[in-house]
Wavefront OBJ file of the C-alpha trace (Angstrom):
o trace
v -8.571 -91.123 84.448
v -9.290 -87.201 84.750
v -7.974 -84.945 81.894
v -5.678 -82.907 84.003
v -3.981 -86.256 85.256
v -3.289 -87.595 81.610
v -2.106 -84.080 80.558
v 0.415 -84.132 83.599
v 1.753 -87.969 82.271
v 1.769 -87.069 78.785
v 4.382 -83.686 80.171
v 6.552 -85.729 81.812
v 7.032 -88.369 79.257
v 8.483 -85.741 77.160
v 10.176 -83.612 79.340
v 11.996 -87.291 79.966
v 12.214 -87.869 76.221
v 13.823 -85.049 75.871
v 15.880 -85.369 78.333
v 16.967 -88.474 76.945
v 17.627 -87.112 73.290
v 19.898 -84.383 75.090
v 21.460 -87.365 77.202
v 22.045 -89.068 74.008
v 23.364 -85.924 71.579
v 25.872 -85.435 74.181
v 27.155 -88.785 74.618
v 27.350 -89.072 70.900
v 28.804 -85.847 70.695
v 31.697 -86.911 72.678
v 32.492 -90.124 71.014
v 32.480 -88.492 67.966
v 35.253 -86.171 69.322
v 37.285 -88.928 71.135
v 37.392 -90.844 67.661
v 38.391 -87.551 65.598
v 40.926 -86.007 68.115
v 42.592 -89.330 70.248
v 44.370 -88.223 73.045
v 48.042 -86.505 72.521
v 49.351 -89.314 74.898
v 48.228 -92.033 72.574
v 49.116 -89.728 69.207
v 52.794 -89.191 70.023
v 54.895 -92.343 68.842
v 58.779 -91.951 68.949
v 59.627 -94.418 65.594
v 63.867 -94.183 65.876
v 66.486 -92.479 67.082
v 69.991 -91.717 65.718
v 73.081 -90.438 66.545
v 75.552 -88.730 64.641
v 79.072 -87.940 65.591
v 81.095 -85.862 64.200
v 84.063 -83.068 65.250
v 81.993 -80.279 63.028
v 79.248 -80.653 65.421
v 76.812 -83.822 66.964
v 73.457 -84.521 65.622
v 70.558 -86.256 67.918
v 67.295 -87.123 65.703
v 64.308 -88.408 66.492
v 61.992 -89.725 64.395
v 57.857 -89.746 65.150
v 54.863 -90.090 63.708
v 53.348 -86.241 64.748
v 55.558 -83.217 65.544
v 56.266 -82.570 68.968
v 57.094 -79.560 70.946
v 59.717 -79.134 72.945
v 61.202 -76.325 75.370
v 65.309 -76.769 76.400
v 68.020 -74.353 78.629
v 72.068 -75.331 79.481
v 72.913 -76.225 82.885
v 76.677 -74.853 83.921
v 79.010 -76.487 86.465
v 79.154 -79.070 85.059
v 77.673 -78.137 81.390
v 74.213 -79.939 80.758
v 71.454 -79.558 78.168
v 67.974 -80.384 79.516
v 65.245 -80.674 76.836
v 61.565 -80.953 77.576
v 59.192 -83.250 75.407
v 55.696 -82.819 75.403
v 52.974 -84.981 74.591
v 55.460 -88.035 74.692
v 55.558 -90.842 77.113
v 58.775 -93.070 77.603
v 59.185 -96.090 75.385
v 61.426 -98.492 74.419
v 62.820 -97.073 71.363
v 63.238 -93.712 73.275
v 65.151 -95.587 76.256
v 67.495 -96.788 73.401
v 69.453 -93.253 72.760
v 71.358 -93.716 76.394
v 72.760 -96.749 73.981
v 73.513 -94.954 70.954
v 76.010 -92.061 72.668
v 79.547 -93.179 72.000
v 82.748 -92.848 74.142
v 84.223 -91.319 71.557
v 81.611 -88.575 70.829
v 83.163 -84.986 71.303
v 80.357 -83.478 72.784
v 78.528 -85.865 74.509
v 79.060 -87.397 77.665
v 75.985 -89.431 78.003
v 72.380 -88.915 77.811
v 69.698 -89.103 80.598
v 66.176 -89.938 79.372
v 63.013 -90.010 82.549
v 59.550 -89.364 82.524
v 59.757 -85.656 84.030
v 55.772 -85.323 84.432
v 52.667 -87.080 82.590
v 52.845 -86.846 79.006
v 56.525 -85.011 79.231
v 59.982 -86.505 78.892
v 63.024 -84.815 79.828
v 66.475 -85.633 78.202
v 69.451 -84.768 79.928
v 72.768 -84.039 77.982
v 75.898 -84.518 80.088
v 78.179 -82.445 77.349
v 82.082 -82.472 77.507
v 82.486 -78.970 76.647
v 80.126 -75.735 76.250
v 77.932 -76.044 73.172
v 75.894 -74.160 71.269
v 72.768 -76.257 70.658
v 70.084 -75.767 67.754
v 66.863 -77.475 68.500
v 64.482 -77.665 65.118
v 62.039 -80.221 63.463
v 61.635 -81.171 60.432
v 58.231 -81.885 58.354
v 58.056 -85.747 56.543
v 59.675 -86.390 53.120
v 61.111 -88.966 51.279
v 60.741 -92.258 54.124
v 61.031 -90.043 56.867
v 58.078 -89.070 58.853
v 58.147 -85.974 61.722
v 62.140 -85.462 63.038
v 62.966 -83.710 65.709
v 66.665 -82.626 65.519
v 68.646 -81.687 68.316
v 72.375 -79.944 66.956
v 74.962 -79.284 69.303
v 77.787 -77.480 68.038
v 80.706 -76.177 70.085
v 80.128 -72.961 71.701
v 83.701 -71.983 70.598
v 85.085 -73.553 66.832
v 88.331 -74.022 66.129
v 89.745 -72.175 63.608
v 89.542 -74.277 60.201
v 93.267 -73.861 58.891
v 94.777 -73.945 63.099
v 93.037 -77.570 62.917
v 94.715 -78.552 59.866
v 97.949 -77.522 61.078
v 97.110 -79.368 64.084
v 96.557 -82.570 62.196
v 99.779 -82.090 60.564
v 98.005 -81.097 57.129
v 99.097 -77.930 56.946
v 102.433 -76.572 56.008
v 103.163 -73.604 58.496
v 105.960 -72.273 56.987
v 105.005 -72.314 53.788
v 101.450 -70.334 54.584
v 104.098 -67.822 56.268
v 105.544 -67.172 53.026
v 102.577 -67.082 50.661
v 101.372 -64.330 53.331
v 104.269 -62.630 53.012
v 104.442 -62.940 48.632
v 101.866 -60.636 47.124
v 103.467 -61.842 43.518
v 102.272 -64.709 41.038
v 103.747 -67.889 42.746
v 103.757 -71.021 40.305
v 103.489 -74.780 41.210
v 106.628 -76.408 41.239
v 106.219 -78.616 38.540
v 106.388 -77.570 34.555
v 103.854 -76.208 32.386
v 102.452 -78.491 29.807
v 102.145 -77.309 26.228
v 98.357 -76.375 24.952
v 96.326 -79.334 23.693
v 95.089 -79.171 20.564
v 91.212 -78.495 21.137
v 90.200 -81.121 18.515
v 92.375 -83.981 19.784
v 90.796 -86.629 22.010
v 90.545 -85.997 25.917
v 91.448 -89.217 26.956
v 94.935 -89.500 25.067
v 95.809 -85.690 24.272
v 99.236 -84.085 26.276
v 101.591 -85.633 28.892
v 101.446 -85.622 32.665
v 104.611 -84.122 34.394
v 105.275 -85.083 38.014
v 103.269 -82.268 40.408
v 106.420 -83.067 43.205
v 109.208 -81.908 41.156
v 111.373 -79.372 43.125
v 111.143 -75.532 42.787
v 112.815 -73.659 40.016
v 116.789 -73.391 40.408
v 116.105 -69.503 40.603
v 114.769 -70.108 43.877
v 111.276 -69.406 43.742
v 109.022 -69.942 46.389
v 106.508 -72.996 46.287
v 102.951 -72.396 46.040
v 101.405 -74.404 48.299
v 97.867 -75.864 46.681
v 94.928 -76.480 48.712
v 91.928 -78.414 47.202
v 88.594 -79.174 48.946
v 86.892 -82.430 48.200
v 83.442 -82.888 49.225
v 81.772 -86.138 49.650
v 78.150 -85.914 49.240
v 75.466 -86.350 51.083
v 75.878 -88.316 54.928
v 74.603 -88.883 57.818
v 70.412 -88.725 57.974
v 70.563 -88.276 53.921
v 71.854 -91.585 52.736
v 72.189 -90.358 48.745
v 71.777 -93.083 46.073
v 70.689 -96.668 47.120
v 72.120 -99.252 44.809
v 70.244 -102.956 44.877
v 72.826 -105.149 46.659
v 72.747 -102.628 49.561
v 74.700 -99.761 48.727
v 74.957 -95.966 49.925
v 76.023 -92.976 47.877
v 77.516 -91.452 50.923
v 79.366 -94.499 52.376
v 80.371 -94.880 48.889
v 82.054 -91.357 48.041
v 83.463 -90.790 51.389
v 85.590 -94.466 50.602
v 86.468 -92.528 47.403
v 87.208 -89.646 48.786
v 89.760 -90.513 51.282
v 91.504 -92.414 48.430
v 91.854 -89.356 46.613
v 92.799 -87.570 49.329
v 95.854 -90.064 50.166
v 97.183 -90.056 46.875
v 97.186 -85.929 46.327
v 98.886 -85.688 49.452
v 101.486 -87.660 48.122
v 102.789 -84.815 46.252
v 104.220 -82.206 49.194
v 102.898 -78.970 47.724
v 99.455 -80.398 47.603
v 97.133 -80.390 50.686
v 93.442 -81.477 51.196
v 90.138 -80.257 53.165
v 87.386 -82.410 52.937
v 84.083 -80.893 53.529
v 83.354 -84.497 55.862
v 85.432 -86.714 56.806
v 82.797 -88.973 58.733
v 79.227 -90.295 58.184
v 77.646 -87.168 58.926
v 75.497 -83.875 57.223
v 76.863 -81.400 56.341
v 74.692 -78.116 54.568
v 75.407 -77.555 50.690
v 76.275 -73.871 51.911
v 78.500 -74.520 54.097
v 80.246 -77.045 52.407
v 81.357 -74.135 49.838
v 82.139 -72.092 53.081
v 84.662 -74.629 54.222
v 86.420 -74.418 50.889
v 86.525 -70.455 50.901
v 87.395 -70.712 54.620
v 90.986 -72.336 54.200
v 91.508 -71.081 50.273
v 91.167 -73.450 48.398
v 91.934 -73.295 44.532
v 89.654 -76.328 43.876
v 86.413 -77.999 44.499
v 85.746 -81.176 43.647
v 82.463 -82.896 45.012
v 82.090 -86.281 44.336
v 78.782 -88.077 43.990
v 77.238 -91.488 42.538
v 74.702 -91.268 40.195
v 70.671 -92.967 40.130
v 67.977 -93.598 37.669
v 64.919 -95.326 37.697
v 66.587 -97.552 34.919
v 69.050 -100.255 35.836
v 70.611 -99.487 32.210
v 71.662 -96.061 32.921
v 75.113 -95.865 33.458
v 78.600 -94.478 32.779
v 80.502 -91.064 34.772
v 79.767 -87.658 34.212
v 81.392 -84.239 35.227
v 79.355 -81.157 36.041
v 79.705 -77.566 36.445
v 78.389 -74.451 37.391
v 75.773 -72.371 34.855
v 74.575 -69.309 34.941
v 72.001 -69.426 31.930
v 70.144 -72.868 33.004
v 70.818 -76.663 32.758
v 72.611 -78.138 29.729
v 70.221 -80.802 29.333
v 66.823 -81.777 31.134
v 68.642 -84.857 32.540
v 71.226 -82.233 34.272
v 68.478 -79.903 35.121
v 67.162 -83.222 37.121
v 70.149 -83.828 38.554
v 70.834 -80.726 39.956
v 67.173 -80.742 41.526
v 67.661 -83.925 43.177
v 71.155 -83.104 44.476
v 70.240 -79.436 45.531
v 67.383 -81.162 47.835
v 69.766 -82.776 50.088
v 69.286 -79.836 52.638
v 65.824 -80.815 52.530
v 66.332 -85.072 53.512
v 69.771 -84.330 55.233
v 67.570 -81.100 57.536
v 69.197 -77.938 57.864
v 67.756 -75.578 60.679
v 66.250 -72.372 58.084
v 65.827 -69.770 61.547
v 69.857 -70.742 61.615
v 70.821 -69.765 57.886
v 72.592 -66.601 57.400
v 70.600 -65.069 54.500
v 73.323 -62.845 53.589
v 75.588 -65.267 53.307
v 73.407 -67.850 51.885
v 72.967 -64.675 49.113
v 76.299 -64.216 48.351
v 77.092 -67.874 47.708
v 74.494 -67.566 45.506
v 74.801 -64.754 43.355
v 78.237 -64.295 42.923
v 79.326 -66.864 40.947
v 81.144 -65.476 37.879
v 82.132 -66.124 34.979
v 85.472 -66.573 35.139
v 84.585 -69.453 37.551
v 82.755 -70.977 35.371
v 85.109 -70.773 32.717
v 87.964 -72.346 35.021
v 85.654 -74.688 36.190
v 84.814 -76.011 32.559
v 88.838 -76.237 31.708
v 89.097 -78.400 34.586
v 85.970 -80.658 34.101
v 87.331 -81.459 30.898
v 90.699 -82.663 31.640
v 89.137 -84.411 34.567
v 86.104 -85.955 32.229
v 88.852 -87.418 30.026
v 91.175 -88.879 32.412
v 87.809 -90.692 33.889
v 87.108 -91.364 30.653
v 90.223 -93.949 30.111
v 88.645 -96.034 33.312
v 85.038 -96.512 32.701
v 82.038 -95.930 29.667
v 81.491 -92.223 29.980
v 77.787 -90.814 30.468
v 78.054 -88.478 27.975
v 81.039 -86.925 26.504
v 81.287 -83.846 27.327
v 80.801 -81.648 30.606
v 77.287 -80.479 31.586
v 76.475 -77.895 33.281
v 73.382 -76.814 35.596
v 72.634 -75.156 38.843
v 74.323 -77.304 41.724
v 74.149 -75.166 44.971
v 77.659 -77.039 45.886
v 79.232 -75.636 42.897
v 78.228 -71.974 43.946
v 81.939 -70.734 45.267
v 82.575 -67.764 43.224
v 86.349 -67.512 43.524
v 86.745 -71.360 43.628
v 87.284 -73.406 40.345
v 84.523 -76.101 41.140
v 83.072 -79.404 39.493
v 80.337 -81.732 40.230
v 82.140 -85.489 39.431
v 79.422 -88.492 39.391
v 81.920 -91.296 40.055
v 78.796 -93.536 38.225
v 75.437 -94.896 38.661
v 74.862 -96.889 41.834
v 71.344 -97.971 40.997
v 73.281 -100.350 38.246
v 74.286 -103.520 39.527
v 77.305 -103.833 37.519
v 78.333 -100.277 38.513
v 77.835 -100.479 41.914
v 79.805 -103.524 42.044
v 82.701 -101.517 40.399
v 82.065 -98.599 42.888
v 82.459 -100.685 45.933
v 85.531 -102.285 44.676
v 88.856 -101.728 45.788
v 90.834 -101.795 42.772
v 87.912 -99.428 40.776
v 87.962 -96.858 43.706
v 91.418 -96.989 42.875
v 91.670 -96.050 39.674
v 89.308 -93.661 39.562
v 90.831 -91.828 42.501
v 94.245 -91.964 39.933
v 92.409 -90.887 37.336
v 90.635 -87.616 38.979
v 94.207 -87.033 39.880
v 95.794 -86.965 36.593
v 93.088 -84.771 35.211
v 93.788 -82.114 38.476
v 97.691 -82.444 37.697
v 96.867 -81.269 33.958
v 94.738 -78.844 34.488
v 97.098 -76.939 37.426
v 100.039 -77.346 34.795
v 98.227 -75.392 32.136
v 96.570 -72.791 35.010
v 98.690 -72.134 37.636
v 96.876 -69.919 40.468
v 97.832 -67.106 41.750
v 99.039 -66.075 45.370
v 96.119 -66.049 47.758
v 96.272 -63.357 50.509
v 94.168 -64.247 53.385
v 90.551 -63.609 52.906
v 88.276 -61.491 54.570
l 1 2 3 4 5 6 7 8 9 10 11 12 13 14 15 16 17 18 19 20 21 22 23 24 25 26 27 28 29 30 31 32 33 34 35 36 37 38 39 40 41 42 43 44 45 46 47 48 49 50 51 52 53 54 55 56 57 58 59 60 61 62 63 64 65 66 67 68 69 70 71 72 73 74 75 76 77 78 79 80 81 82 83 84 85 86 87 88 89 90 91 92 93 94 95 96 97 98 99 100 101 102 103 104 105 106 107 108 109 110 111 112 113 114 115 116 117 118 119 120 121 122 123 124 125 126 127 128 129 130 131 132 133 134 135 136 137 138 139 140 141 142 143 144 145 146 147 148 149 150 151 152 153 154 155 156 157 158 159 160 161 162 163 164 165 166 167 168 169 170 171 172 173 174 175 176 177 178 179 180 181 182 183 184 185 186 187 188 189 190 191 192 193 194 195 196 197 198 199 200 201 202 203 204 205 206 207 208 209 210 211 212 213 214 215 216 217 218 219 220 221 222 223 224 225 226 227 228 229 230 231 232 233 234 235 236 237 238 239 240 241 242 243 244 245 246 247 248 249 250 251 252 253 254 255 256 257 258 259 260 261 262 263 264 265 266 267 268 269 270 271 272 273 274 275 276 277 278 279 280 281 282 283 284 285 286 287 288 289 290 291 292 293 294 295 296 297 298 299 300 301 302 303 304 305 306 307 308 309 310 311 312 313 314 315 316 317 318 319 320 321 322 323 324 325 326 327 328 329 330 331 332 333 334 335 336 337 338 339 340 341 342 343 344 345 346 347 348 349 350 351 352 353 354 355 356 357 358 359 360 361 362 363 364 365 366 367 368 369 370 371 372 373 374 375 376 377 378 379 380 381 382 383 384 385 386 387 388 389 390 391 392 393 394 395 396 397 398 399 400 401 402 403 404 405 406 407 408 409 410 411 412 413 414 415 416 417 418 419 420 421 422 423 424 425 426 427 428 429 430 431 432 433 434 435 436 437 438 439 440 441 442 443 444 445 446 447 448 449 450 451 452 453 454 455 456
């Protein structure tokens, strides 16, 4: 073969082995991509949706396994919210929200779910009235993953005390009055003599009937308003007890006993913060309170350890100087992260609000807050093995109110079986609903408040 022939064969051969090697790279190249960054079609995984009702405000939620992005805009005539998914296609468990809106929902019509383009689904919101919607996600924590929240809150709120009255909780005339009265008003029931500081809690001073009639001098009744705050609800479940149990299923049950049996007395009224299996922010919880004047706060909770031994009730307050104890330092952690599992929307917040509830708290609060926690802490005491026998005190965000007399009352611990038997009983709820109000009635007939005028 001549040399310029086998020179010519040996150039092509490599041009074609290199060609080849480039072929190669390439493909490999692009397998290595399609294996590190899959397709946003096949990433995008809608895990659950939920639903929660409620006359503050409805909450949609849906829970994936990435976080999605979204675009939305209200429809008028007749009122519509249309949001946008991308990088979604429909499912099954997406199809399944149309299912989950209820009649009874006060916002929501129905729901509309279609494929609007490839990888996008649109939902449709057929709303009952004008809304004001927040759409926000949320990143993974605790055993949820990505959440995608959708909040639709009515464009125009009712005033908090005009639905009270509405409900028949309020007393009209006797609001009309106290607005009037710029003097010290007292409760119409008597003052109890001072207990002696080293007698025991559970036993010390007498209760006098809170529904007594008003002085024969004619003095005007002062209407008392306290707020009662079940915690947690809705996506943040509190406390899960072994046989099955939920802090907030548990608390609100509690709750509206208390409620009943205060309102059996006619110059007592109640707010509660939630009156339905729903979230509600630890901020605005204390705003609700301040928002129809109340002269007490009393959140009630269920307590959890890793132990199954740990039990007995506890009452909590405010402090200003740091946690009693490291175990109420702990608490107050875990309890002040239920914005963070229930989801609040932070571009929403009001930071000078969320500043004032914060700083403000003084310490004449405190002060009135520890008076009560004691009474309350002894009267619980008679009912069930106390925690530890004396009030604690560390920084709960609910407790923040700084012209409310506030306390922090864990009813017991849920993660013991033979407590969470008692707290899902009947007769127990009972009891301890009784007792909290015993310790209220003592502590108002020792300090009765003052005339509120309305607030700013």
């Amino acid at each position: 073969m001549p040399r310029t022939s086998s020179l010519r064969t040996q150039s092509v051969v490599a041009k074609t082995s290199a060609k080849n090697r480039r072929t190669l790279l390439k493909a490999g190249g692009a397998l290595l991509i399609s294996v590190v960054m899959p397709s946003t079609a096949q990433a995008a995984k809608i895990m659950a949706v939920r639903v929660w009702p409620a006359e503050d405000y409805t909450r949609v939620t849906l829970e994936n396994d990435i976080e999605l992005k979204t675009s939305h805009f209200t429809v008028k005539d007749p009122e519509r919210l249309v949001v946008d998914i991308e990088g979604l296609e429909l499912n099954t468990t997406l199809k399944e929200l149309v299912a989950k809106i209820q009649a009874n929902d006060p916002y929501i019509k129905q729901v509309r779910v279609g494929q609007n383009r490839p990888n996008v689904v649109r939902l449709v919101f057929d709303l009952k009235e004008e809304v004001n919607p927040q759409v926000f996600t949320l990143q993974p924590i605790g055993n949820y993953k990505h959440r995608l929240v959708f909040d639709l809150y009515p464009a125009n709120p009712p005033d908090p005390i005009a639905a009270l009255i509405e409900k028949g909780e309020w007393n009209k005339e006797s609001d009309k009055n106290l607005a009037a009265n710029k003097t010290e008003l007292k409760p119409d029931f008597k003052l109890e003599p001072k207990l002696d500081p080293k007698s025991d809690l559970r036993t010390s001073g007498t209760t006098n009937d809170i529904d007594k009639s008003a002085s024969k001098s004619g003095a005007l009744v002062r209407m008392i308003t306290i707020a009662l705050d079940p915690g947690h609800g809705g996506e943040d479940p509190g406390a899960m007890g072994r046989g099955g149990s939920k802090e907030k299923d548990v608390v609100l049950a509690i709750a509206r006993r208390l409620k009943e049996k205060i309102e059996q007395h006619p110059n007592m009224r109640v707010m509660l913060t939630r009156d339905g299996d729903y979230f509600v922010p630890l901020n605005v919880r204390v705003q609700k309170a301040r928002n129809v004047q109340a002269d007490l706060f009393v959140s009630i909770h269920a307590d959890a350890f890793v132990e199954t031994s740990a039990r007995g009730s506890s009452v909590f307050v405010l402090s200003e100087k740091g946690a009693s104890s490291t175990a109420a330092r702990w608490l107050a952690n875990k309890e002040n992260a239920a914005d963070l599992i229930g989801g609040v929307n932070i571009g929403a917040h009001d930071k000078q609000l969320a500043s004032v509830l914060l700083d403000l708290s003084t310490t004449a609060q405190i002060n009135d807050s520890l008076k009560l926690g004691k009474v309350v802490l002894g009267e619980i005491g008679g009912i069930n093995r106390l925690h530890k026998g004396s009030v604690e005190q560390a920084g709960f965000a609910v407790l923040k109110a700084p012209d409310i007399p506030s306390i922090l009352i864990e009813t017991a611990f849920i993660s013991n079986p033979e407590e969470e038997a008692k707290l899902t009983d009947d007769n127990y709820q009972d009891k301890l609903a009784e007792a909290i109000v015993k310790g209220v009635k003592k502590y108002l007939a020792k300090n009765p408040p003052l005339a509120k005028n309305k607030l700013a």
